[in-house]
C-alpha positions in Angstrom: -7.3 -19.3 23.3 -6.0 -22.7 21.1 -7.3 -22.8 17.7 -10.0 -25.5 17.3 -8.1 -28.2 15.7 -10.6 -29.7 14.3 -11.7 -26.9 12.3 -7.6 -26.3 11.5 -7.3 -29.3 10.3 -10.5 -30.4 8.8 -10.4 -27.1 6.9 -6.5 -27.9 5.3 -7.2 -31.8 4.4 -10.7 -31.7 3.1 -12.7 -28.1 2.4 -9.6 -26.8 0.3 -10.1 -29.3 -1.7 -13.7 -28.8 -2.3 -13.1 -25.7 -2.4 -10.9 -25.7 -5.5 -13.3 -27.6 -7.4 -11.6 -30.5 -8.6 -10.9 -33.4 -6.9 -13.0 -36.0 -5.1 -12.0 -35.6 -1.6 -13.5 -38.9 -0.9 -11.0 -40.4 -3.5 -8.0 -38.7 -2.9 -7.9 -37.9 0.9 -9.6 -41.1 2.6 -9.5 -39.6 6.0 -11.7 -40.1 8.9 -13.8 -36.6 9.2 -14.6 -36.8 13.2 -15.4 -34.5 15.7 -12.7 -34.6 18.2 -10.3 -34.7 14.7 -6.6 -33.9 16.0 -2.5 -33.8 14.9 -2.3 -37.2 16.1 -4.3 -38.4 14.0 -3.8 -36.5 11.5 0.2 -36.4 10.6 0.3 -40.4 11.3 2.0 -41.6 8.0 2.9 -40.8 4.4 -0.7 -41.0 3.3 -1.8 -38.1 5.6 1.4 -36.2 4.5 -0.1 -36.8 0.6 -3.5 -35.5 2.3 -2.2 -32.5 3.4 -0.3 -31.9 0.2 -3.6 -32.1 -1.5 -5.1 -29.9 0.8 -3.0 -27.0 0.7 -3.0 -27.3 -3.2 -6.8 -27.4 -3.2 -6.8 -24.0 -1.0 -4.6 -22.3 -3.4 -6.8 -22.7 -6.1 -8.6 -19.9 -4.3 -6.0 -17.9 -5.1 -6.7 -18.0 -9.0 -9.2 -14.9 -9.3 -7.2 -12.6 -7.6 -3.7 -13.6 -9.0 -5.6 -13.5 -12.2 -7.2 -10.0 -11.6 -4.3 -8.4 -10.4 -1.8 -9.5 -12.8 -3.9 -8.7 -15.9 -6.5 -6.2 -15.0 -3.7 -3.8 -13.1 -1.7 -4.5 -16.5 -2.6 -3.1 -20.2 -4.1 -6.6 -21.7 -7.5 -7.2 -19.7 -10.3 -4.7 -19.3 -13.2 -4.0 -17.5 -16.9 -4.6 -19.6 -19.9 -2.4 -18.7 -21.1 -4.8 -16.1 -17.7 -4.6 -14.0 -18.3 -3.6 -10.2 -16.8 -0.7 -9.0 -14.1 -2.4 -7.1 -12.9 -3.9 -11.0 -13.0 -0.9 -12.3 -11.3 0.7 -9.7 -8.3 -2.0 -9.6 -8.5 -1.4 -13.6 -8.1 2.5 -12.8 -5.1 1.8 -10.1 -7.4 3.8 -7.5 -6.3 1.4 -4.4 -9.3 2.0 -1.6 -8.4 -0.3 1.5 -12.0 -1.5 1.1 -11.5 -3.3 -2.2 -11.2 -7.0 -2.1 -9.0 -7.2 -4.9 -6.3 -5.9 -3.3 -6.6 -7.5 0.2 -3.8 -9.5 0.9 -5.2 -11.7 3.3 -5.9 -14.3 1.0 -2.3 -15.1 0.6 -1.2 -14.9 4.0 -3.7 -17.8 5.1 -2.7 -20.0 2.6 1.0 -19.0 4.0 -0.2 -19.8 8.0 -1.5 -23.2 6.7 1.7 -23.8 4.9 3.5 -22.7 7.9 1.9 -25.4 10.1 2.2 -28.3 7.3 5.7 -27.5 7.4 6.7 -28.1 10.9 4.2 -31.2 11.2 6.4 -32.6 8.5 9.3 -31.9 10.6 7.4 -33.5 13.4 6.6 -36.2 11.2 10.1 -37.0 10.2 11.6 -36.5 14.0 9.1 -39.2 15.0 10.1 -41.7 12.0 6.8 -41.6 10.3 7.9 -40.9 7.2 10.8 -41.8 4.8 13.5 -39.4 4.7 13.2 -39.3 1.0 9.0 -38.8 1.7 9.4 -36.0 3.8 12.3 -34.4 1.1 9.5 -34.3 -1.6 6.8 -33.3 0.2 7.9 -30.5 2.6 10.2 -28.9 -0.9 6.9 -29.0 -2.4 5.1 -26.9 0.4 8.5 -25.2 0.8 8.1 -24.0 -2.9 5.0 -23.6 -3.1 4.8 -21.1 -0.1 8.2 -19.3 -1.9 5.6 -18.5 -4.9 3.2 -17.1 -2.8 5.3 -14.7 -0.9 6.8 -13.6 -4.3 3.5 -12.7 -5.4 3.2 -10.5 -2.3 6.1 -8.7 -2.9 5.5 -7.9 -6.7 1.9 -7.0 -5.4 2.7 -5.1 -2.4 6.5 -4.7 -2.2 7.1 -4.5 1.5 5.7 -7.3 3.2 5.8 -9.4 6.6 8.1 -12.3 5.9 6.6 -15.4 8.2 7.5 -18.5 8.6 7.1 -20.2 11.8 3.5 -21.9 12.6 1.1 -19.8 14.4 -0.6 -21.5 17.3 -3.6 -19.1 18.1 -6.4 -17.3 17.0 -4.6 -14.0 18.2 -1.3 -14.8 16.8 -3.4 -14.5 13.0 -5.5 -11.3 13.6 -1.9 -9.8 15.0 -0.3 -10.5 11.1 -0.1 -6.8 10.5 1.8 -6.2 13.7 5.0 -7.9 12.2 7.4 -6.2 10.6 7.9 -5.8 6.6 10.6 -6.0 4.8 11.7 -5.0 1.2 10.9 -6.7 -1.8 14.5 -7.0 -2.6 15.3 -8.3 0.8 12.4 -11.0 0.2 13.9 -12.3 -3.1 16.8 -12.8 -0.9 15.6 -15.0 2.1 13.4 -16.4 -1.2 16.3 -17.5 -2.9 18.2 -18.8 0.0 15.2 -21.0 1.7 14.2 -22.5 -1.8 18.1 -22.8 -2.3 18.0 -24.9 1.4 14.8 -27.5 0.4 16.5 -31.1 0.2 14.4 -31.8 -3.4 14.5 -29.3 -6.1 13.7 -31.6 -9.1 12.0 -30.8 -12.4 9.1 -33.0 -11.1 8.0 -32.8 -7.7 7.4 -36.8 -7.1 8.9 -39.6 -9.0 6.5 -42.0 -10.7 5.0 -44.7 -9.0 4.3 -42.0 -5.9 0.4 -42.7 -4.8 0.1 -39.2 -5.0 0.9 -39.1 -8.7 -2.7 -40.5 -9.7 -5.8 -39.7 -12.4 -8.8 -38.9 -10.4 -12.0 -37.7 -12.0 -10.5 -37.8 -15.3 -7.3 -35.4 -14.8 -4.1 -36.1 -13.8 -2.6 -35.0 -10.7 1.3 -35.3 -12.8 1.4 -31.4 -13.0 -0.8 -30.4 -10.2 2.5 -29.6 -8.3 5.0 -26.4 -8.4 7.9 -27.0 -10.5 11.1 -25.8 -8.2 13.6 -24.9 -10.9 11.2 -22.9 -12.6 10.4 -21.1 -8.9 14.4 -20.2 -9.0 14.5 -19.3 -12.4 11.7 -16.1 -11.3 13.3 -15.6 -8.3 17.2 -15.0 -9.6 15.3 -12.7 -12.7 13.9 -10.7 -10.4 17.0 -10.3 -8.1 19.2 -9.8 -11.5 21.4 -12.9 -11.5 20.3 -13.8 -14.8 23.2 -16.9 -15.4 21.4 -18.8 -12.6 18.0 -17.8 -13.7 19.1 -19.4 -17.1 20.5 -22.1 -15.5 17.4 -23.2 -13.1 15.1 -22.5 -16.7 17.7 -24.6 -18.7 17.1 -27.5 -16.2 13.6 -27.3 -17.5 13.9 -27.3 -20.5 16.0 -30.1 -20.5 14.2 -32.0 -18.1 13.3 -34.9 -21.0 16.4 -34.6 -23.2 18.0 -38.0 -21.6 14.6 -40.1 -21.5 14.6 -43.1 -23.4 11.4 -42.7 -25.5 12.0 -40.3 -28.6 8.5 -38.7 -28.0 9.8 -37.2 -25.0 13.0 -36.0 -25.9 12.2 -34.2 -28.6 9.0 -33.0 -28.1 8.6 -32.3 -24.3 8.9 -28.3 -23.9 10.6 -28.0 -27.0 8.0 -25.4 -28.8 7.8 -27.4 -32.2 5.2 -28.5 -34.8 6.0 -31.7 -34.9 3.3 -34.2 -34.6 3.4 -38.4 -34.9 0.9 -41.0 -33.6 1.0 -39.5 -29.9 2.1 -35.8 -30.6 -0.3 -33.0 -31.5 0.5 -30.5 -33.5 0.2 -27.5 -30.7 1.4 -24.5 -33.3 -1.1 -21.9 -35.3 -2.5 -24.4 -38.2 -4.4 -23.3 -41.2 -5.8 -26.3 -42.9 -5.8 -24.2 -46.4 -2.2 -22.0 -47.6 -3.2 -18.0 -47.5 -6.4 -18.6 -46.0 -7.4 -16.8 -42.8 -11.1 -18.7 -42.9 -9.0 -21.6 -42.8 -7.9 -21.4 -39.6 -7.8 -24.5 -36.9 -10.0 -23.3 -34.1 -11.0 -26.0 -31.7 -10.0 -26.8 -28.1 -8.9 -30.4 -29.2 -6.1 -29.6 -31.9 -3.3 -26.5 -32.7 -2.4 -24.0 -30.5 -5.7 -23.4 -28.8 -5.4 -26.8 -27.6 -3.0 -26.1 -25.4 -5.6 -25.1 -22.9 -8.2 -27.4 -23.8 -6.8 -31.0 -24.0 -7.4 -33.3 -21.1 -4.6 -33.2 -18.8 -3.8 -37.2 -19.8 -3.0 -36.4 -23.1 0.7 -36.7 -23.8 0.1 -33.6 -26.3 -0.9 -31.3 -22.8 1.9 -32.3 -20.9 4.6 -31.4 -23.7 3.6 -28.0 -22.3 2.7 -28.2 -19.0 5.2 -27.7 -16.4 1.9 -26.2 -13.6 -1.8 -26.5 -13.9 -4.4 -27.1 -11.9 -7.3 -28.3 -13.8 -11.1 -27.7 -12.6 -13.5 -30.1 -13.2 -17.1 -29.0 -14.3 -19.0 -31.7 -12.3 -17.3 -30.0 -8.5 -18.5 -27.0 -6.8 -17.6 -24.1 -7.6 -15.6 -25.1 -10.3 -13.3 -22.3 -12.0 -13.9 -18.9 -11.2 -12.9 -17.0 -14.1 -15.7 -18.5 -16.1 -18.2 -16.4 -14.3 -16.8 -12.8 -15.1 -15.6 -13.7 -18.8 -18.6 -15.1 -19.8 -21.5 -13.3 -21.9 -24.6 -15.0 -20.5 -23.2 -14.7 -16.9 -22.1 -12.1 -14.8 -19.0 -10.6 -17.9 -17.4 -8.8 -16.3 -14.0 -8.8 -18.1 -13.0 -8.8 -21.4 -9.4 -8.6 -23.9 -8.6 -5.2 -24.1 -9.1 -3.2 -27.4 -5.2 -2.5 -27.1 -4.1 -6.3 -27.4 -6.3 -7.0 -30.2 -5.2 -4.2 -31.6 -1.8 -5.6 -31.2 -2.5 -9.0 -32.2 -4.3 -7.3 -35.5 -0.5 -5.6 -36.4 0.9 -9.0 -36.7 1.6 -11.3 -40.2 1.8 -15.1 -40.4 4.7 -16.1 -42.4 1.9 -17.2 -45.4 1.2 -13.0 -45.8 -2.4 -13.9 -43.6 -2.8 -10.5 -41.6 -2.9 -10.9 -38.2 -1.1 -13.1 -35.2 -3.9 -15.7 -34.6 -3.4 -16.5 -31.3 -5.5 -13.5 -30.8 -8.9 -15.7 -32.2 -7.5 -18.4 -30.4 -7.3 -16.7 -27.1 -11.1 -15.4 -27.3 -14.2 -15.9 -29.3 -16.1 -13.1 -30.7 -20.2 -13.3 -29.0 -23.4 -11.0 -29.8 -22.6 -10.7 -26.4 -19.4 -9.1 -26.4 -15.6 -11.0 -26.8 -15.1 -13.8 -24.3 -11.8 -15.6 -23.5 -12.1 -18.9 -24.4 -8.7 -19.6 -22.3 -10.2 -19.7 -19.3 -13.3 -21.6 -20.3 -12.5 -24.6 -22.7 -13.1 -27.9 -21.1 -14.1 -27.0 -17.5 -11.1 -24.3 -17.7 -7.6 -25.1 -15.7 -5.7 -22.5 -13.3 -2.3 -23.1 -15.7 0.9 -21.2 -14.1 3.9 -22.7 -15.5 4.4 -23.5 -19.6 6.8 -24.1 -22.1 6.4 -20.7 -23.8 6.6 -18.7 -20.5 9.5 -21.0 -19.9 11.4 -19.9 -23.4 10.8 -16.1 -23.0 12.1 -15.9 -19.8 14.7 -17.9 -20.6 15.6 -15.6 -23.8 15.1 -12.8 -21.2 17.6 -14.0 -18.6 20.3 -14.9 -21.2 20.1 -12.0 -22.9 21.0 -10.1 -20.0 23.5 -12.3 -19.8 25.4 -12.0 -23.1 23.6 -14.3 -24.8 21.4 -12.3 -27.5 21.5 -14.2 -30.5 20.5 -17.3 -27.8 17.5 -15.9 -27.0 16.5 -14.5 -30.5 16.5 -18.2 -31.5 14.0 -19.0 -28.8 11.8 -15.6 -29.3 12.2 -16.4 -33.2 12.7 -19.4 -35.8 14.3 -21.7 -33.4 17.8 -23.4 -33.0 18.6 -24.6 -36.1 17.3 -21.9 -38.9 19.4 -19.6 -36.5 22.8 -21.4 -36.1 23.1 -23.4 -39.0 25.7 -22.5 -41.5 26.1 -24.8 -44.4 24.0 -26.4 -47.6 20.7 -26.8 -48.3 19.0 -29.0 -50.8 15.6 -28.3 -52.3 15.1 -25.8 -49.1 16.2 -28.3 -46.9 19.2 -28.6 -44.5 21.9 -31.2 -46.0 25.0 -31.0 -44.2 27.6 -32.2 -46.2 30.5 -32.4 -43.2 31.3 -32.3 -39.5 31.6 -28.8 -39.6 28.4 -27.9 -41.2 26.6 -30.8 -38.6 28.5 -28.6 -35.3 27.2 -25.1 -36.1 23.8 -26.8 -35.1 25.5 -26.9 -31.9 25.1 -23.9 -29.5 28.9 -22.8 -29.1 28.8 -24.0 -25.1 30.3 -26.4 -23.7 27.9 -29.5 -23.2 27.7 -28.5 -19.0 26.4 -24.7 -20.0 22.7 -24.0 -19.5 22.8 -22.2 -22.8 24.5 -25.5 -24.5 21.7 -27.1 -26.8 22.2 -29.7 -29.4 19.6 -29.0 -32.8 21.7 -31.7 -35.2 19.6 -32.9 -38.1 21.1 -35.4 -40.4 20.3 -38.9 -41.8 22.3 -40.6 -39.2 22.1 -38.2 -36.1 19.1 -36.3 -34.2 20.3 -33.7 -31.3 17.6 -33.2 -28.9 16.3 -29.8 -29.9 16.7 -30.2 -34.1 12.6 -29.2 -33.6 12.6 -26.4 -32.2 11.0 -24.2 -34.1 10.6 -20.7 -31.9 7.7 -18.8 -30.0 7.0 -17.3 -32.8 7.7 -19.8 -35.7 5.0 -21.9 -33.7 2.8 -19.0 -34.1 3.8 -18.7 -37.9 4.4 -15.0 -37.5 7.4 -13.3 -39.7 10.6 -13.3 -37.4 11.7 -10.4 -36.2 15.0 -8.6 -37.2 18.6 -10.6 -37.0 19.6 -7.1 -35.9 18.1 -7.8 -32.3 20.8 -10.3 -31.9 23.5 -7.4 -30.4 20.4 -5.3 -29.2 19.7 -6.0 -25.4 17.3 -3.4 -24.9 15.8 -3.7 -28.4 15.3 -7.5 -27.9 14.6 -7.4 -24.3 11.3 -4.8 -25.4 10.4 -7.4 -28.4 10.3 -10.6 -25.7 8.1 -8.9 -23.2 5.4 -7.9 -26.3 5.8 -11.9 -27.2 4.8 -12.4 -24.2 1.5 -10.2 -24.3 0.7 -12.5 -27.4 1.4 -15.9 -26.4 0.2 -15.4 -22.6 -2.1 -12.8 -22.7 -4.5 -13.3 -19.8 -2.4 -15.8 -17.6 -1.0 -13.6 -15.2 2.0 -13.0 -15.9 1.6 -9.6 -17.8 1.9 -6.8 -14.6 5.2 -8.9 -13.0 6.5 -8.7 -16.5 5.8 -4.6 -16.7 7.3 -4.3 -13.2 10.6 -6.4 -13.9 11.3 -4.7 -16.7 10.4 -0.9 -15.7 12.6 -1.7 -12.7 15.3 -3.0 -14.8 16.0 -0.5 -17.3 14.9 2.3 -14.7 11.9 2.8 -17.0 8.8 4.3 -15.5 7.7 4.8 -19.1 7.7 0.9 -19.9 4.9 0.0 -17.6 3.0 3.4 -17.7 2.4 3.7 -21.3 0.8 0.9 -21.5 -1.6 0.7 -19.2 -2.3 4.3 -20.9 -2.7 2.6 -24.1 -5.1 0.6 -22.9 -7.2 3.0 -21.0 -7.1 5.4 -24.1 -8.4 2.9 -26.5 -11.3 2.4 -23.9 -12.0 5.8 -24.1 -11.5 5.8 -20.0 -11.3 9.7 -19.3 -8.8 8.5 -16.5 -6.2 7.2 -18.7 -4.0 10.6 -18.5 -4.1 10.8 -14.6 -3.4 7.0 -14.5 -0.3 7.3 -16.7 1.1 9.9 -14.1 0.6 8.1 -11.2 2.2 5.0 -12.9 5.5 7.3 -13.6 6.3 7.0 -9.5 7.2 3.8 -9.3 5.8 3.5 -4.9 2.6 3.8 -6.6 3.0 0.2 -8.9 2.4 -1.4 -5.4 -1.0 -2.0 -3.5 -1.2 -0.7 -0.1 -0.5 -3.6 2.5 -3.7 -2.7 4.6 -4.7 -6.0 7.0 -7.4 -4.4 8.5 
């Protein structure tokens, strides 16, 4: 039996993007809903191909509460609250009953059939010279990426899983997904790699301006709405181990603004600084008052916490925004996570007593106890603790930042030689870490050439780890701002000694990253890389443990053994 192509159809242009809450279909799709709706009038032109671009993107914002659950709740940051289901609880507990929603992976795989089918009607589309060469290049890379993401959450999820990728045509052929056969998550990465390698447009940016899809539509931007492809290759080569092109694919990223024209851009843009002019908020930890915890800057509209909160047309949000979908409160159903982290709602989440803990064993450089981005990340309720990331200003789904960018950039060149590289990114920056020369009245003052070039990584200019931090009264290199993950944060730096200490540094960057992204899904992949790396069981066992322990959960002990076999890190692949 045919699928019924109008539901196909009308279910990828227009109810994914109701669905996800944020965009006025009516604006951006302008398509004729009708009954007998069909391909041929459907894949007509460059305007359907931006509708069904939209589409798909709308539909994975489905995707957010269980990418979200998973990553975090499986993980040692996130914890259940006394009104979590059973099935919460039980992904919290790593008991993986078939009947759980939370571990179904069927979510995931439709978004992948749907992707599938885009796919070859852009083919279709291009055969039949209805769209630009250059128009189909953008937009099938985009679904091209966007579908490589998926699939690598499937495999850091479930390990073995099918790979597909030719458009199903019936009803039959989608109920029959678990008949096809899996393969390993390390064979994955590889046909990963080498289809994302293949797409025709791996840019920074997937559109150029000027690109009607590249518009603001109930007041947010659609500039980052789209997977960023260098940053897709950057996961997949850490994963798989090849860490000089993981650093090179990040480094394009990093670097994506260094040759613009406007100063605000190449110096600010993904940069981690402090710096802040007419157009450039401050986005580090502020305390409007020296040695003064009460002090502390706490609003969704300026210093680190803004991050999350500034409209997505600020020039402030996108200095850090690579990926984020933004929800807007005035759609249906609008974000999710709101529901289980709220107090007054259904709470049914919370930040775990282990990273407050671990947030409360920092110092800011002024001698203030305490990293915090902890009191930045949630908000303290007679209700109980609520994370304000996911709720300030309507909340956005964000995936890909400038922080996440740094660490795993300091991760992957680390691995790759490069230690006292990615200290300066985990740490004080570029320049307070290579400079050698004078200073005057605690201020850099080089005096000659010499002193200018050890502001210079010691690359050549083509390197991905070659970054130019110059700083004197004639000369600005692009990076002279950078200021660290943690100098932004205004925590003490960690040891120089970490600088010829893989291991030791490699441990320090992944607890960065429980501070700076705690609650953005990327803490169980980052327990799993790094158990798997260093052959570790330990690494990603203890703390979960930790966290359990702290909750007083009498199942922390029995969790912590099952954690030591690393088969069970992976939820069963159970379609049924």
């Amino acid at each position: 039996m045919k699928m019924n192509l109008n539901k196909k159809v009308a279910t990828l242009l227009v109810l994914g993007m109701v669905a996800g809450g944020s965009w006025s279909c009516k604006k951006m799709l302008d398509v004729p809903i009708e009954n007998n709706l069909d391909y041929s009038n459907a894949y007509k032109n460059v305007s359907d191909a931006d509708a069904a671009v939209l589409g798909i993107y709308g539909q994975f914002q489905e995707l957010q509460k269980i990418y979200i659950l998973q990553n975090e709740l499986r993980a040692d940051l996130l914890d259940v609250t006394a009104n979590s289901t059973i099935d919460l609880q039980d992904l919290s507990n790593h008991n993986t009953a078939k009947t759980n929603p939370y571990i179904d992976p069927r979510p995931y795989y439709k978004l992948i059939v749907n992707c599938n089918d885009v796919l070859k009607n852009f083919d279709k589309m291009k055969a039949e010279f209805k769209m630009s060469v250059d128009d189909y290049n953008k937009h099938y890379s985009d679904i091209g990426a966007l579908r490589s993401w998926i699939y690598l959450q499937l495999g850091i999820q479930y390990g073995s899983v099918p790979y597909i990728t030719d458009a199903l045509e019936t009803v039959d052929d989608l109920k029959g997904l678990a008949n096809y056969p899996k393969i390993s998550f390390d064979a994955l990465l590889d046909k990963l790699i080498a289809f994302t390698e293949s797409l025709p447009y791996k840019e920074v940016y997937a559109y150029t301006a000027g690109n009607p899809i590249l518009a603001t539509v109930d007041g947010n931007s659609t500039a980052r709405f789209f997977i960023t492809k260098p940053f897709l290759l950057g996961d997949l080569y850490l994963w798989k181990g090849n860490y000089f092109k993981a650093a090179e694919n990040y480094s394009k990223c990093m670097k994506a603004e260094d040759n613009n024209a406007n100063d605000n851009f190449r110096f600010n843009f993904y940069k981690i600084n402090t710096f802040v002019d007419a157009v450039y908020a401050n986005l580090g930890v502020q305390f409007s008052r020296w040695q003064d915890p009460s002090s502390l800057v706490n609003s969704p509209d300026v210093g680190w916490r803004a991050i999350f909160g500034l409209p997505t047309t600020l020039t402030s949000w996108n200095t850090e925004w690579f990926w984020a979908l933004p929800y807007n409160p005035a759609f249906k159903p609008g974000n999710p996570m709101i529901d289980l982290v709220s107090p007054t709602r259904s709470y049914q989440i919370r930040p775990s007593q282990a990273i407050k803990d671990y947030w409360n064993s920092q110092m800011h450089a002024s001698g203030i106890p305490a990293d915090a981005r902890g009191r930045l990340s949630y908000s303290t309720t007679l209700g109980g603790d609520m994370i304000t990331k996911f709720t300030d200003n309507g909340g956005k789904w964000g995936i890909y930042r400038a922080a996440l960018l740094h660490l795993r950039f300091a991760e992957a060149a680390n691995r790759d030689g490069q230690s006292k590289l990615g200290w300066a990114f985990l740490n004080i920056g570029l320049t307070n870490t290579y400079y050698v020369g004078t200073y005057t009245a605690g201020a850099i003052a080089p005096v000659n050439e010499a002193e200018q070039n050890t502001m210079i990584t010691p690359y050549p200019a083509t390197s991905p780890y070659y970054f130019d931090a110059r700083k004197t009264a004639d000369l600005s290199g692009t990076w002279y701002r950078n200021s660290g993950i943690r100098g932004r944060a205004g925590l003490v730096a960690h040891p120089v000694a970490l600088q010829t200490d893989m291991i030791g540094l490699e441990d320090k960057l992944i607890d960065e990253a429980a501070l700076e992204l705690a609650f953005e899904g990327n803490r169980w992949p980052d327990l799993v890389r790094i158990a798997r790396r260093q052959n570790n069981p330990a690494f990603l066992a203890d703390r979960v443990y930790q966290k359990l322990l702290k909750a007083g959960n009498p199942n922390a002990a029995s969790v912590r053994a099952k954690l030591m076999n690393p088969a069970n890190w992976y939820l069963p692949f159970d379609w049924k």
